[in-house]
C-alpha positions as CSV (number, residue, x, y, z in Angstrom):
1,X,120.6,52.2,60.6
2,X,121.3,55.0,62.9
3,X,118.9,57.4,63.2
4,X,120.2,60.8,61.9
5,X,123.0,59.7,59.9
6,X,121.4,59.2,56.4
7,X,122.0,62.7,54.7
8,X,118.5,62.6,53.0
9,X,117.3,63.2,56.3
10,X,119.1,66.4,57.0
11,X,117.0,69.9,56.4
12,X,119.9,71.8,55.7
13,X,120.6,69.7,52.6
14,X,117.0,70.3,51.4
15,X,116.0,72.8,48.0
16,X,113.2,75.1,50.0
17,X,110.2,73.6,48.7
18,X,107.7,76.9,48.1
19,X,109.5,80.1,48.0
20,X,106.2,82.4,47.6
21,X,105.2,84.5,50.5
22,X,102.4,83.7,52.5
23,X,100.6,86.5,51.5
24,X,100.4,88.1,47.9
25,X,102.2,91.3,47.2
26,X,99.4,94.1,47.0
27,X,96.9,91.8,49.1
28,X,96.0,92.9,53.0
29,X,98.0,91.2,55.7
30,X,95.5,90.4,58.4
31,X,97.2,91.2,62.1
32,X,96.0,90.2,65.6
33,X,97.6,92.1,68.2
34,X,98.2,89.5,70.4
35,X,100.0,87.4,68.0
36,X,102.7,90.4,67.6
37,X,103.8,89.7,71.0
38,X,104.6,85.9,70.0
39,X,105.8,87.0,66.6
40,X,108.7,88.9,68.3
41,X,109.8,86.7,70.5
42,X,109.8,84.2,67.8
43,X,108.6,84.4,64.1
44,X,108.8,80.0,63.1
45,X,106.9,79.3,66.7
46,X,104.2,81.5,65.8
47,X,103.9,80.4,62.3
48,X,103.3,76.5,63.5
49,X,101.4,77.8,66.0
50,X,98.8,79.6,64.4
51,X,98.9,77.0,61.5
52,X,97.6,74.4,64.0
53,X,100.8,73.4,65.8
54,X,99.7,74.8,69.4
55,X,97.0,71.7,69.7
56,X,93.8,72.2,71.7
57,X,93.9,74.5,74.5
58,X,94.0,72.5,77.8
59,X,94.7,73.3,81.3
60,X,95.8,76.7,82.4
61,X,95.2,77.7,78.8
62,X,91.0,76.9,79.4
63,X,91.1,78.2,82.7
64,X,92.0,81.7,82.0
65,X,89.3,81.5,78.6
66,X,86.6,80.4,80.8
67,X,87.6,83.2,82.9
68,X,87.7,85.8,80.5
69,X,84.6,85.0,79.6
70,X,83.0,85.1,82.5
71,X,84.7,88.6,83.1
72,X,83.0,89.9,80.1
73,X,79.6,89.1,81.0
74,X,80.2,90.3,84.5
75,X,83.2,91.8,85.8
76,X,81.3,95.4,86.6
77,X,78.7,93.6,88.9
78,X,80.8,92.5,91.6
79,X,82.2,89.4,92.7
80,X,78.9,87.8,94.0
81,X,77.9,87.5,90.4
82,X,80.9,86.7,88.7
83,X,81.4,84.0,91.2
84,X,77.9,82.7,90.1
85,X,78.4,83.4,86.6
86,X,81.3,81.0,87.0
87,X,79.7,78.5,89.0
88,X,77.3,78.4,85.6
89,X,80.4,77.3,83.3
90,X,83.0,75.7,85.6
91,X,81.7,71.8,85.1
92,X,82.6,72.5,81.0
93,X,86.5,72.1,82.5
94,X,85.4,68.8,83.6
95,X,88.2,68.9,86.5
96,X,85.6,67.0,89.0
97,X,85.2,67.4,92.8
98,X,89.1,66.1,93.4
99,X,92.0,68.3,94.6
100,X,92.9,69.5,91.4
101,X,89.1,71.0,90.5
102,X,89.5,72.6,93.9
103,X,93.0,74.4,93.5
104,X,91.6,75.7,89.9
105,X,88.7,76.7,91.7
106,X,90.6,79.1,94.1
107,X,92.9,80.0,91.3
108,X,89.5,81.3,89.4
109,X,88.3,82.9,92.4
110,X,91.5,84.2,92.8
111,X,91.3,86.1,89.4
112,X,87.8,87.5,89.9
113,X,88.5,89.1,93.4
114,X,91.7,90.7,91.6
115,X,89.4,92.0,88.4
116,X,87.0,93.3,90.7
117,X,89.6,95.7,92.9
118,X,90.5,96.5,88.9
119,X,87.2,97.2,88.2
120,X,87.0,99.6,91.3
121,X,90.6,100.8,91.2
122,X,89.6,101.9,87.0
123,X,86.2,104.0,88.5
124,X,88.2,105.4,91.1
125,X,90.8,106.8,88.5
126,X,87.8,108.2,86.2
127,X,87.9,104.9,84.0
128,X,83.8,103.7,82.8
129,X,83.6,101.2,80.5
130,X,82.8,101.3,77.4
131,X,82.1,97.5,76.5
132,X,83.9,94.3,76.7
133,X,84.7,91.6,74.2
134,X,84.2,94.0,71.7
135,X,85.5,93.1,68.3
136,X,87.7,95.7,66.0
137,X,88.8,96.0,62.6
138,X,90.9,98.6,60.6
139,X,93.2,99.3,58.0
140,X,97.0,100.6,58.0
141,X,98.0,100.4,54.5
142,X,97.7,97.1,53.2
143,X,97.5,95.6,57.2
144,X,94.1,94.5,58.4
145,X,94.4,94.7,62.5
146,X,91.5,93.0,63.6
147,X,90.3,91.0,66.8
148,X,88.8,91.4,70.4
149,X,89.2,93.5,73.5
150,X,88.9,92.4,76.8
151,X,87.5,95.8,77.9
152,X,87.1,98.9,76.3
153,X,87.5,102.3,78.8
154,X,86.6,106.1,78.6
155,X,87.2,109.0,80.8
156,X,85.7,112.2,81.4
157,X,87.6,113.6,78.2
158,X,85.7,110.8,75.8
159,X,89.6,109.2,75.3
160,X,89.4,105.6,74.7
161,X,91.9,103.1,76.6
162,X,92.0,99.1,75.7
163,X,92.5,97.0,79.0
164,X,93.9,93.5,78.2
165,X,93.4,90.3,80.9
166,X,96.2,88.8,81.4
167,X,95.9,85.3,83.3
168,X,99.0,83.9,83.3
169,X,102.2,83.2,85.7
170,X,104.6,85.2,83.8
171,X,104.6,89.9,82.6
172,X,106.7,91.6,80.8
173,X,109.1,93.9,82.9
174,X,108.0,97.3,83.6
175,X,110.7,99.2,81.4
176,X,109.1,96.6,78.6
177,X,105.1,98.2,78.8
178,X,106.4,101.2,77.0
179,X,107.2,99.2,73.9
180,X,104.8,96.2,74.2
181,X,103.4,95.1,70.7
182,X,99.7,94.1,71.3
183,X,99.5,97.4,73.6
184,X,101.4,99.6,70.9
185,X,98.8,97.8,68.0
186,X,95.7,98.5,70.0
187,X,96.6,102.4,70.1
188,X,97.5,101.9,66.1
189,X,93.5,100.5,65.7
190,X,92.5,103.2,68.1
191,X,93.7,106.2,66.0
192,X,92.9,104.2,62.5
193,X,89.5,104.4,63.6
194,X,88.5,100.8,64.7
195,X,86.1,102.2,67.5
196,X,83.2,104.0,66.3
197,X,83.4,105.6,70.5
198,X,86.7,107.9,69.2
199,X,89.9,107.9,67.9
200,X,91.7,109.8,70.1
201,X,93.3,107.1,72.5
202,X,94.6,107.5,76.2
203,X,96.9,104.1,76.5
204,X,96.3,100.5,77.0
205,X,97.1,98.5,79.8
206,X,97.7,94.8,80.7
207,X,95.8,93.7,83.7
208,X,97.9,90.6,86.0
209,X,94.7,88.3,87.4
210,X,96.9,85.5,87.4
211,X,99.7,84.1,89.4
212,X,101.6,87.1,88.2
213,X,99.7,89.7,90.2
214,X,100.2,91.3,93.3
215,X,97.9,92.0,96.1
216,X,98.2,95.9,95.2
217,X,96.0,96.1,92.3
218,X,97.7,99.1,91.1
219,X,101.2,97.4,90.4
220,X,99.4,94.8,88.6
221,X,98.3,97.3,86.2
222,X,100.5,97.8,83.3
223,X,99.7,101.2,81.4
224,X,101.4,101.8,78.2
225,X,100.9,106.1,77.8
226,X,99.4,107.4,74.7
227,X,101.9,107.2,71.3
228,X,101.3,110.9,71.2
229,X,103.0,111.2,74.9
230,X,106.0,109.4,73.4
231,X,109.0,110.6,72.6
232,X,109.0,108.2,69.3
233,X,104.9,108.3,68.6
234,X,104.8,106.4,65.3
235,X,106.9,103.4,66.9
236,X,103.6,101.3,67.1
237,X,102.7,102.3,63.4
238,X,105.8,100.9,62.1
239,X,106.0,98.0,64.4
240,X,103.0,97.0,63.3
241,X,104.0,97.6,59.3
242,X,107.0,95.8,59.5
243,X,105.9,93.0,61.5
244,X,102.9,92.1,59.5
245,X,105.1,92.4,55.9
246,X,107.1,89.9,57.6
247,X,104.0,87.8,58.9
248,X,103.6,88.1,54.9
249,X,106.5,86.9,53.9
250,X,108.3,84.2,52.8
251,X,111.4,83.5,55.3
252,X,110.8,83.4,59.1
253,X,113.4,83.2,61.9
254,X,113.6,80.6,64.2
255,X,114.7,82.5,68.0
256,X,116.3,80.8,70.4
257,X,115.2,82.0,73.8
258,X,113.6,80.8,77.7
259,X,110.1,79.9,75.2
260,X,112.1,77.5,74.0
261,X,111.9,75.1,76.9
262,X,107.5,75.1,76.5
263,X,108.0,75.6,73.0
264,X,104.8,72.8,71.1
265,X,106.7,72.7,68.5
266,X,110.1,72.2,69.1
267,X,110.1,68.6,67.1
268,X,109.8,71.2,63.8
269,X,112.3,73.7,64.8
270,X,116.1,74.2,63.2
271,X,117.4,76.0,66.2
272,X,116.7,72.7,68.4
273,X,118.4,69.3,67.8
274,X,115.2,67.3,68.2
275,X,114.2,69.4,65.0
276,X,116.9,69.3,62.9
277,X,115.9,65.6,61.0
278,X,113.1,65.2,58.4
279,X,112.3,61.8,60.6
């Protein structure tokens, strides 16, 4: 009667119970950039996830979609209109008139004054943009990268840079940017020819709006050089290949790591205790 002690209930005792990959040798492996970042940090967390085990998107999570979206429709007209832009959308939150609809409120406001000295910080550096939200698809061998932009840049040379929005409380280190995977993948789609605007690419960059940026717009800016800069330029080819045969595959490691204290799915992990019984 104790909970845990009954062997039957014990994972490690279990035959696996499919031991296909996920995706059949010879077929494409379809790879979003962003979930490359998750996949490395760790491979069974992003496979619950993406199956369904993150659960709907509430809190923070909405806040930054809501204001990424309104960034797209407006960011290049000043804050005036993205501040009415989000006045538009803000009751979808359904935070109310209370405290907590207020802080969010500044938060947002927060984020749009930041993508706004962005905005004039890019023009300033020779940056126009190109579009934003604009949707991509190409093929590396059998890997299908495919998904959205936030923006889309081009300078005076017609070289194309991919700017990401980044919302959030938490960045990667600075030595980090150099070898970031969604960065590194959206270079890869750049020079597979995703954009019909060029393949020649110029960088990407992650773009702090959230509690992780600083009042100097320029440190919260994040640039990634081109691959053809780096000392190792096929890196992001090959980190891309590998990770998506393995996104393929059959066997996925469970990482233990700071995620794992916010990890959703923790309950269904083998590298946590809570997840170690079948009930």
């Amino acid at each position: 009667g104790i909970r845990g002690a009954d062997p039957a209930s014990w994972w490690a005792l279990r035959e696996v119970t499919d031991d296909r990959p996920r995706v059949a040798p010879g077929k494409p492996i379809r790879v979003s950039p962003s979930a490359l970042v998750g996949f490395e940090r760790c491979q069974v967390r992003w496979l619950l996830t993406s199956c369904g085990g993150q659960g709907p998107g509430i809190g923070s999570a909405a806040l930054g979609t809501l204001v990424h979206e309104v960034l797209s429709e407006s960011a290049d007209e000043g804050v005036a209109a993205m501040a009415a832009r989000l006045d538009s959308v803000w009751g979808r939150l359904g935070l109310g008139s209370g405290w907590i609809g207020r802080a969010k409120r500044a938060e947002a406001n927060a984020m749009l004054r930041q993508a706004a000295s962005y905005v004039d910080y890019a023009r300033a550096g020779g940056w126009r943009r190109l579009g934003a939200e604009v949707q991509f698809r190409a093929m590396v061998g059998r890997v299908d990268i495919s998904g959205v932009v936030d923006r889309l840049e081009t300078n005076a040379e017609g070289h194309l840079r991919i700017i990401d929005y980044k919302t959030g409380s938490a960045k990667p280190k600075q030595a980090e940017v150099a070898r970031h995977p969604q960065l590194g993948a959206y270079q890869v789609a750049i020079a597979a020819g995703a954009f019909p605007e060029g393949s020649t690419g110029a960088g990407a960059a992650l773009v702090q709006l959230g509690k992780a940026s600083t009042k100097n717009i320029a440190s919260s800016v994040q640039i990634q050089g081109p691959l053809t800069q780096d000392p190792d330029p096929h890196w992001a080819q090959d980190m891309v290949v590998d990770s998506a045969e393995a996104m393929g595959g059959s066997r996925f490691v469970a990482l233990v790591g700071e995620g794992c204290r916010t990890c959703p799915v923790a309950s269904s992990c083998p590298a946590r205790p809570e997840g170690g019984m079948l009930a």
